[in-house]
C-alpha positions in Angstrom: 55.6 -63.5 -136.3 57.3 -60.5 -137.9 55.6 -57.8 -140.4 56.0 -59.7 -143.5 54.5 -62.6 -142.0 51.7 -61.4 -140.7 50.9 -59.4 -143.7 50.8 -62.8 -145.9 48.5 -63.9 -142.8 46.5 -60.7 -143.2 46.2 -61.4 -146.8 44.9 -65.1 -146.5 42.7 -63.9 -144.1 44.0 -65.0 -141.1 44.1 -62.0 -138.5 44.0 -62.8 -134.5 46.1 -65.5 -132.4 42.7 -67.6 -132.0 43.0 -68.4 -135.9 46.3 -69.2 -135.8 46.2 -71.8 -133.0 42.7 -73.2 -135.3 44.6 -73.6 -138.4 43.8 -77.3 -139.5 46.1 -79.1 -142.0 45.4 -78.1 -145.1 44.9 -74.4 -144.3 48.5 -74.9 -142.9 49.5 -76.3 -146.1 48.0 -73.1 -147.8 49.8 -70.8 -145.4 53.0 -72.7 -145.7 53.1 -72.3 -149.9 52.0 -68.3 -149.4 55.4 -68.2 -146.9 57.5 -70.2 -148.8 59.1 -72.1 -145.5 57.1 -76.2 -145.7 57.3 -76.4 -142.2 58.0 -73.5 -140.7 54.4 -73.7 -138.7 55.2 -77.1 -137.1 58.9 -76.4 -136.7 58.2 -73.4 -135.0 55.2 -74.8 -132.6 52.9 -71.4 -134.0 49.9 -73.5 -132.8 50.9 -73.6 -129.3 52.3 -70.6 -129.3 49.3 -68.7 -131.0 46.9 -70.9 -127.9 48.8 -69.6 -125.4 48.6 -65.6 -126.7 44.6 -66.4 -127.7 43.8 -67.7 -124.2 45.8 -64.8 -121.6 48.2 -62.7 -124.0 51.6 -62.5 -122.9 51.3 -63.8 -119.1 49.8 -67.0 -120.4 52.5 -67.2 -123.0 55.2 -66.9 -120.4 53.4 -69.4 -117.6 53.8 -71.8 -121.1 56.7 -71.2 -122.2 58.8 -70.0 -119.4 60.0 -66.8 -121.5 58.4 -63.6 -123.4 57.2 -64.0 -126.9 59.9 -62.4 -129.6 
């Protein structure tokens, strides 16, 4: 997630990882329409990926995922 995006997350309210990989349907629909990319959460697996950082930061990310997050 770059600066802009997580300033529109900031703004809705949404502020650690452990939110992130919580976000139910419609507050993903919400988040979505603030972004203006329908998609963009699923497409890009941000739930995983936000579990992952919530649980173990970075080390857990990369025992997932194989990789460092961008």
């Amino acid at each position: 997630i770059g600066p802009v995006l997580e300033k529109t997350l900031n703004a809705v309210g949404i502020t650690t990882w452990a939110q992130v990989a919580k976000l139910t349907p419609a507050q993903i629909a919400d988040v979505e329409g603030e972004v203006g990319f329908k998609g963009r959460i699923e497409r890009d697996n941000w739930l995983k990926q936000a579990d992952a950082l919530a649980r173990g930061g970075v080390d857990e990310y990369v025992r997932v995922f194989g990789k460092k997050p961008k």
